[in-house]
N, C-alpha and C positions, 0 to 999 in steps of 0.2 A: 309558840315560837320554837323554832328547832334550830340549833346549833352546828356545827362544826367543828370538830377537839382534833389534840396528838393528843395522844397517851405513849407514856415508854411506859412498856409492861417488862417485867424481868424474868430472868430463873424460869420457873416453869407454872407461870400464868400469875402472877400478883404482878399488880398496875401499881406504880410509884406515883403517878400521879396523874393528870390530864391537865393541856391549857388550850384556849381558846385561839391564840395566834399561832396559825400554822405554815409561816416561812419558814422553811430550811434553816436559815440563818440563826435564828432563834431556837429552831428543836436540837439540834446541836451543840447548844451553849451549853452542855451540862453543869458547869461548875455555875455561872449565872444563874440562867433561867431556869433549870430545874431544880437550884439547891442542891445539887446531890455533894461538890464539893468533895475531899479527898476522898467517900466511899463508893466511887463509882466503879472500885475494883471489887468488891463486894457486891455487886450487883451481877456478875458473870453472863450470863449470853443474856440480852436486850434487844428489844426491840422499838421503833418508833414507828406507830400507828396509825395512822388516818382513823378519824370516828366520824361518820355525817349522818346527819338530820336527826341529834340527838333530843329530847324533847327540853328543853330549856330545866326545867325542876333535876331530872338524871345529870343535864350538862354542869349544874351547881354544885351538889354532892359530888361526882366526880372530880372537878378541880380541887375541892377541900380536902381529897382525899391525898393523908400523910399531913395532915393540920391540923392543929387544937381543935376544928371545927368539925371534921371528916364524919362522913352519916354510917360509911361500912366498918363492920369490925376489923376487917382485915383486907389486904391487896387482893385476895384473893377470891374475896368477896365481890369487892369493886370490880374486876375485870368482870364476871362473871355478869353482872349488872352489863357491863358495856360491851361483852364480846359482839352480842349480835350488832352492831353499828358500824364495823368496822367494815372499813372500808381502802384496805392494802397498806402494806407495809412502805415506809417511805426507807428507812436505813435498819439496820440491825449491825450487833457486835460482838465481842467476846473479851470480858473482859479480864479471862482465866488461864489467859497465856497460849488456850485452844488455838489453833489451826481454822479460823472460817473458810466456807468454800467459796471458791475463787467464784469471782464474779462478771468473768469474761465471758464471751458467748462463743458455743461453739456451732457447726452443725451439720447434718447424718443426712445425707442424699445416698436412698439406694438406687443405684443404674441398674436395668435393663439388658442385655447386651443375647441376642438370638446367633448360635452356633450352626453352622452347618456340615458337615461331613460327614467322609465314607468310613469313618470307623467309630467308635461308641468313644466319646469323651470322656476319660480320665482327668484324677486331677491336676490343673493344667495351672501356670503361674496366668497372671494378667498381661507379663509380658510374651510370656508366648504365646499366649491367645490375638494380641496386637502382631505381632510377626504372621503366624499362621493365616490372619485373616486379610494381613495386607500383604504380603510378599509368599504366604508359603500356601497349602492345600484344602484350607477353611475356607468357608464365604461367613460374613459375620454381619450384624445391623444392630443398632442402639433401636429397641423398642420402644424406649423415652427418651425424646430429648431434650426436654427439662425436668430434669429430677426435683420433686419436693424436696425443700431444704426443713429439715424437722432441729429447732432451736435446742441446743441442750446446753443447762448451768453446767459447773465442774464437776461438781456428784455427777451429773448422768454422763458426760464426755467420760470420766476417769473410768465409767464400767463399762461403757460402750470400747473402749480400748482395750481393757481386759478382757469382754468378751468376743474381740478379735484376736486374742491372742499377741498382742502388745501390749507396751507400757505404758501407764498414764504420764511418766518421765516427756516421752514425746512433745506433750502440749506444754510441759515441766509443769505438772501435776504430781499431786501425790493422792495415793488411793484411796483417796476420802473424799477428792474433789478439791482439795485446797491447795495454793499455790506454793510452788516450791521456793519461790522468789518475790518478793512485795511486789504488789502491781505498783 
């Protein structure tokens, strides 16, 4: 028989524990359902895990693990035992005062756009390229006229703006990707 777990894994790969009911409602309960109670700041960056079709004998020893009972020496053991199962992250956090990166979605459409004229094209604004090609001595065409939209979290929006030569401010971003304001 194979199984279904959460596991919150912490810090940098020790598993705190695993349980077998994986609503939302419940992997969130820290203080509850996870036992963790007031040392949940102690734990600093976390995550809540999806584990499937764990083999029933690894899904037992994983929930005991952080119990009188626990089969691994250590968290770091246990994850190790359960990394390959995983199966994506449901929430993550930080619970070290850190800045997480924002978790809006942003996204990067490159246009197309074919120039035509009698003299060699310098560097030219957008807006004057829109004038020239509708009112002044360009001819101009959208080579695509629907651009791929390429999905990027805050990390990749905040360096795609930097490497425009903007600020990640724009999005109100800060240069890590994290928000500069609570969503």
């Amino acid at each position: 028989m194979k199984r279904d777990l959460v596991a919150l894994v912490y810090g940098d790969g020790s598993l705190y524990g695993a349980v077998d009911d994986n609503t939302e409602e419940h992997a969130h309960d820290f203080d509850r359902y996870w036992n963790v109670g007031g040392s949940l700041e102690e734990l600093g960056e976390w995550e809540l895990i999806n584990l499937s079709a764990v083999p029933n004998d690894l899904a037992e020893q994983l929930m005991a693990q952080g119990t009188d009972e626990q089969h691994f020496s250590d968290g770091y053991e246990a994850w190790g035992a359960a990394k390959s199962y995983e199966d994506g992250v449901i929430d993550s956090g930080n619970t070290e005062g850190e800045q997480q990166i924002s978790t809006r979605k942003f996204y990067k459409s490159v246009v197309h756009f074919e120039v035509l004229s009698e003299e060699p094209l310098d560097r030219v604004s957008l807006s004057d390229l829109a004038y020239e090609t509708s009112e002044g001595h360009m001819s101009g065409r959208f080579l695509k006229t629907s651009p791929d939209n390429e999905e990027l979290d805050g990390a990749a929006a905040a360096r795609a703006l930097i490497s425009q030569g903007s600020d990640p401010e724009f999005f109100e971003l800060a240069n890590d990707g994290s928000n500069l304001e609570e969503e």
